[in-house]
Structures are given as C-alpha cells and as structure tokens.
N, C-alpha and C positions, 0 to 999 in steps of 0.2 A: 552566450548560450542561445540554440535558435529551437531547441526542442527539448520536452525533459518525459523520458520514459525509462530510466533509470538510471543508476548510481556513476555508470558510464558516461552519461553528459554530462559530467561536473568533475574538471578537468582538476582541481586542486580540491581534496578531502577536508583537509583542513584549513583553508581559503574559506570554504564553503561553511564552517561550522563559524570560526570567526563573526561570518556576515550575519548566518543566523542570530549568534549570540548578541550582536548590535542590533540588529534590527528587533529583540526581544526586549534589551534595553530601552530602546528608543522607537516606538511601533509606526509613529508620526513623524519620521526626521527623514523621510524621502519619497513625501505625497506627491512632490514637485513631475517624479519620473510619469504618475500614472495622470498627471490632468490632461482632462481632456482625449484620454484613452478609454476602452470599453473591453472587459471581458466576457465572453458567453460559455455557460457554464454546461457542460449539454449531458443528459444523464439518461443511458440507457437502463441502470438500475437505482433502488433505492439508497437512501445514503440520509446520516442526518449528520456525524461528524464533517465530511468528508465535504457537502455543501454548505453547512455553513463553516466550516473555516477557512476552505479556499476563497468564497466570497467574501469573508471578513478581512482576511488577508489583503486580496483588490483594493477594497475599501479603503483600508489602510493604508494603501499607497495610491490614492489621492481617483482609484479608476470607478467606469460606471461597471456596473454588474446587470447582466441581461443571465436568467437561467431557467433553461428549458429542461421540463417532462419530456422525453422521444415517445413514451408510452401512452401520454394523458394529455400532452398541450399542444400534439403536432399528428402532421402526419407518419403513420406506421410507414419503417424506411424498409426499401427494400438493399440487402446489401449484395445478393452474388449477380454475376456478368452471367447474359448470355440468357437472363430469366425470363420467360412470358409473364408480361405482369397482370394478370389475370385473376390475382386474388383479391387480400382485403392491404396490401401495400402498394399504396398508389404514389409512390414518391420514390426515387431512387438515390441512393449515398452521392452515387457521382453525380449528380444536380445539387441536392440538398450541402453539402460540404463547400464547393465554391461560392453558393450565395450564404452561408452561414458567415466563412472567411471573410463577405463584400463587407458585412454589419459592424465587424469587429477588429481589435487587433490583437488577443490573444483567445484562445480556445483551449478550452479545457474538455476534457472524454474520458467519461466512467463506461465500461462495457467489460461486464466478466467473461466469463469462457463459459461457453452454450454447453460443454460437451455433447457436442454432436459429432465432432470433429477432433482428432488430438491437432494432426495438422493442423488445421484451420483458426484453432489455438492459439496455437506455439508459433505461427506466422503472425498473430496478431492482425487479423485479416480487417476489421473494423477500425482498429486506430490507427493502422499503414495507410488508410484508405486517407482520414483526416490529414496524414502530416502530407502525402501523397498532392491532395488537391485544396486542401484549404489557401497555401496560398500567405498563411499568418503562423505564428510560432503555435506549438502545441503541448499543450501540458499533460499527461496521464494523471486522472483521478482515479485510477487501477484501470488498469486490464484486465484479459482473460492470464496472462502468465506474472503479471509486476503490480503490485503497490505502493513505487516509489517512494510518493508522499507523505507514506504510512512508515516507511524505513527511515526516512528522513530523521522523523520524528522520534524515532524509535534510536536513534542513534545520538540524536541532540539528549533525549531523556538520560541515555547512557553515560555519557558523556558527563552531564549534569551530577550524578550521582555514582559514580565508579572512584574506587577508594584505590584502584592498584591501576595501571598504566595498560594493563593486558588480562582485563575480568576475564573471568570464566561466564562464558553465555551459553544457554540451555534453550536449544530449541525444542520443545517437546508438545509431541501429538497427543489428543486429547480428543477422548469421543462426543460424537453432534448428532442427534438425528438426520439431518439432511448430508447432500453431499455436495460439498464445499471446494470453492476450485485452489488451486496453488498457488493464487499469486501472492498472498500475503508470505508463506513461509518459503515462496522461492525470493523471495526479494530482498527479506530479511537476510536468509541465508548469506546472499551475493553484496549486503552491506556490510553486513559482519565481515566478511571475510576480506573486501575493500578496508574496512577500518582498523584488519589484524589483532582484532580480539581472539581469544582461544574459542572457539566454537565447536561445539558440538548436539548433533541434530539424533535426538531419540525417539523410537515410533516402532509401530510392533512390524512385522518381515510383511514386506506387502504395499508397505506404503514410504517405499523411497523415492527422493523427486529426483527430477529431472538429473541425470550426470552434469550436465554444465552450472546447474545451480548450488548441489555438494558440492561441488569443485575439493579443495580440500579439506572439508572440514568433515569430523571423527564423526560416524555414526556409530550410533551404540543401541542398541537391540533392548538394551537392562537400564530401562528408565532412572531403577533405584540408585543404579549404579554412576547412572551420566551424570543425576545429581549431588552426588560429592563433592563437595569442593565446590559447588557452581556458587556465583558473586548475581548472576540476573538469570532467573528462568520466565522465558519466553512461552505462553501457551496457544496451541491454534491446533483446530481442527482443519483437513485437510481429504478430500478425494486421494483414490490410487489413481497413479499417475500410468502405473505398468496396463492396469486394468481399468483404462482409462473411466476416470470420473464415477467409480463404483464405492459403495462403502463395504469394505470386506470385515468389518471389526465395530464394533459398540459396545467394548468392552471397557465398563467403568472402572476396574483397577487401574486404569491410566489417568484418570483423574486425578489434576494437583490438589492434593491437600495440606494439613499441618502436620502429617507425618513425614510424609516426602517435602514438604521443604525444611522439618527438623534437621535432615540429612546433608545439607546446603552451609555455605560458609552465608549463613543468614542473610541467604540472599532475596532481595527485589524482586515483583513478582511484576509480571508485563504483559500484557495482553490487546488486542487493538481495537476491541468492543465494535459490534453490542458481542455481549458472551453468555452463553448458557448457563449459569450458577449450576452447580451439584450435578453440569457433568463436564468442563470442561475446568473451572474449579471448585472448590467450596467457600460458602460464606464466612468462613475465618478466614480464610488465607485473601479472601480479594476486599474483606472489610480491614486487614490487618494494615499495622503503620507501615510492612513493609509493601505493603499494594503501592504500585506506580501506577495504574488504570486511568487516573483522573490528569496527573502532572504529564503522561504521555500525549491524551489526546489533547491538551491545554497545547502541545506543544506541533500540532498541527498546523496550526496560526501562522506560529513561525515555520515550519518547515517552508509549507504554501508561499509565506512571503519575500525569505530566503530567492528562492528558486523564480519568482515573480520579477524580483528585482532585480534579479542578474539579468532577466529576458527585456525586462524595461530597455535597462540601460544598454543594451546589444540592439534596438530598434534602431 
C-alpha cells in the first residue's frame, strides 16, 4: 500500500481485517517495521480521537511521531495556484508539502471540506496536493469527502460484534446545530457496501449524498421504518450535499432514542464521536450495554495500525 484515502487502497477486505485482528492481539509484535522511521501528523482541524490514535498506533510500531497545528504551530498555508500572496498566508502547499515529505516517511492529513466549493471538495484539492508532492506515502485522517480511518474502525467494531454473516446496518441522519461535511457518512456508506452488509441509509428528502457513495444501498425516507429489523444503527449528522453544505432540517424527531431503537432486532448503537447528546441520541440509548461508542473508538488504534503496517512493510 503506498497511499490510504479510502476502502479502495486496500486490495484484500478481509486480508486487511485478519491483520487488524493480529495486530489488536499483539500491538508490539511489529515495532521492528517502524524503527528508526518518523511520522508527521499534520492537522488542518481539531481532532482528539483521531490524533491520538494514529500517533499511538506509530508508536506501536516501533516509529517517531512529529505532529503539527497548521492553525496554531505553523505557518497559515496558502493552498490555490495563481494566488497573489498578499494576505496573512505567507507559506504556500506547494513548498510547505515537499519539505514536510524531506523530515519524514509517512504523513498523515486531517482537512475537512470548507464548503466554499462542492468541486473543490469532492476533488480533494488539499490532500491531492500532499500525495501529489510529498514525495512519502500518505495517510487520510478524513478529508473534506472520506474518513477512512473512522470506517476502518467502524467495520472492525462490526465485524467484532455481528451475530449473522450479513447484519442489517442503519445509517441514519440525526440533527446538529452546525453544518457538518460528508465524509463520515460517505465513507461509511462506501465500506458497508465494500464489506456486503445489507445497508440502508435514512434521512429526511434533502439530504441525499453523493450518487457514487449510495451506490447501492436502500434509502429510506421512514426512519422508523429503516429501523426494523436493523442489527447496527449507525448515527451522524450530515450537511446537504444537493444544497451544498447547508442545514435544511433540525428537526429532533430524527433523533435516536429508546423507542426507535425498541424497533430494532436489538441492535448496537455506533456513532464516531464527539456527539451531541439529546440531539443526535439520547442518554439511554448511548449510556446503554448496547452503546458500541467507546469499543468503536478503542478500535481506532487498530485501524491506524492496520493500514501503518501495510505501508511500513511496502517501504
């Protein structure tokens, strides 16, 4: 593997869960790959799972860890061609990215979606930029369209806890004050559906993602409905993707609670935190045994090392 921005560089599904599941057993039994190697962790946004488990992950296999603020410990970057740099970013991607690559041998990039732009987006203009000129393998800690690392996880948890060979999984939208980009629930969506779980994605008319991310998994308009029968409901608040990056809805009847998941083949509840209590679920349902919140992000660690290790050993 020489780059990981989603489900797509990782040529064997269950190859890839295997390795996880050993390296979860055994977190120290392949420090040997990273001595004497350094990752740089670089973060355009906030994060508190997300940086410490990919650097614990490093760690774990034997590498140094360097991890930069872009906001707070660096220079502000500037990122479009053709710009008079005339403001307050005195540093440009295309300098800053090759001499990041000189320090290091793997890099890691958290950078959401600005909505400024759907294009701009959906090209992944910021982390095409790193795999483009770094020069070293490149890891996604999300983008503006994908959370691999977070599906990863999300699919180990699964996997961990699935009682039938082909769960029923519930992606279901959940209102947020702010407005929240796609890439958790498009990445999700495009692992599910890599892994052949039955998937179905529910959210009120307004807020369909991307066609290539549905691909083909059921959407259903009737929440109450979607969760029948479901085995894992998935929650996340999500932007419209048609009416790019707007919130058309803050409508709390979409909130999971202990009625709608009564409705469920008693199923596991998932979410990728941090989460808004009492609007995206309620405090029963995400204090309950059948909360996965905590065993999901636990399993972060592993994803990150997973996906580390493959790249190690591909050096």
């Amino acid at each position: 593997m020489r780059h990981f921005t989603s489900v797509h560089d990782v040529e064997d599904l269950n190859q890839a869960l295997d390795e996880a599941f050993e390296v979860k057993k055994n977190p120290y039994g392949f420090k040997h790959l990273g001595e004497n190697k350094t990752m740089v962790l670089l973060f355009f946004n906030s994060s508190l799972r997300t940086r410490l488990s990919t650097q614990k992950a490093a760690m774990n296999l034997g590498m140094n860890t360097i991890v930069l603020d872009v906001n707070q410990g660096a220079w502000k970057l500037e990122t479009e061609r053709g710009v008079i740099m005339d403001g307050d970013k005195p540093e440009h991607l295309l300098e800053a990215v090759p001499v990041i690559g000189s320090y290091c041998d793997v890099i890691g990039v958290r950078s959401f979606a600005r909505f400024e732009s759907k294009q701009d987006d959906y090209e992944e203009k910021i982390l095409s930029q790193f795999i483009q000129y770094a020069g070293v393998p490149v890891v996604s800690m999300e983008a503006a369209t994908r959370h691999p690392l977070q599906s990863f996880a999300d699919h180990i948890t699964i996997e961990e806890h699935k009682k039938v060979d082909r769960p029923k999984v519930v992606l279901t939208w959940a209102p947020h004050p702010r407005a929240l980009p796609q890439a958790v629930p498009n990445s999700f969506a495009e692992w599910m559906q890599v892994a052949d779980y039955d998937l179905v994605i529910t959210h009120p008319k307004g807020y369909e993602l991307a066609p290539e991310f549905v691909g083909n998994a059921k959407v259903e308009y009737d929440q109450e409905k979607a969760f029948e029968g479901a085995d894992f409901i998935y929650a996340k608040n999500w932007a419209s993707y048609s009416e790019y990056g707007q919130i058309l809805s803050t409508d709390r009847s979409w909130t999971v609670d202990e009625e709608k998941m009564a409705l469920t083949n008693n199923a596991y509840f998932m979410h990728c935190l941090p989460v808004r209590r009492n609007m995206i679920v309620t405090d029963g349902v995400i204090e309950s045994d059948r909360s996965l919140v905590i065993a999901e992000a636990a399993n972060r660690v592993v994803s990150a090392q997973a996906v580390l290790k493959r790249i190690l050993e591909d050096l």
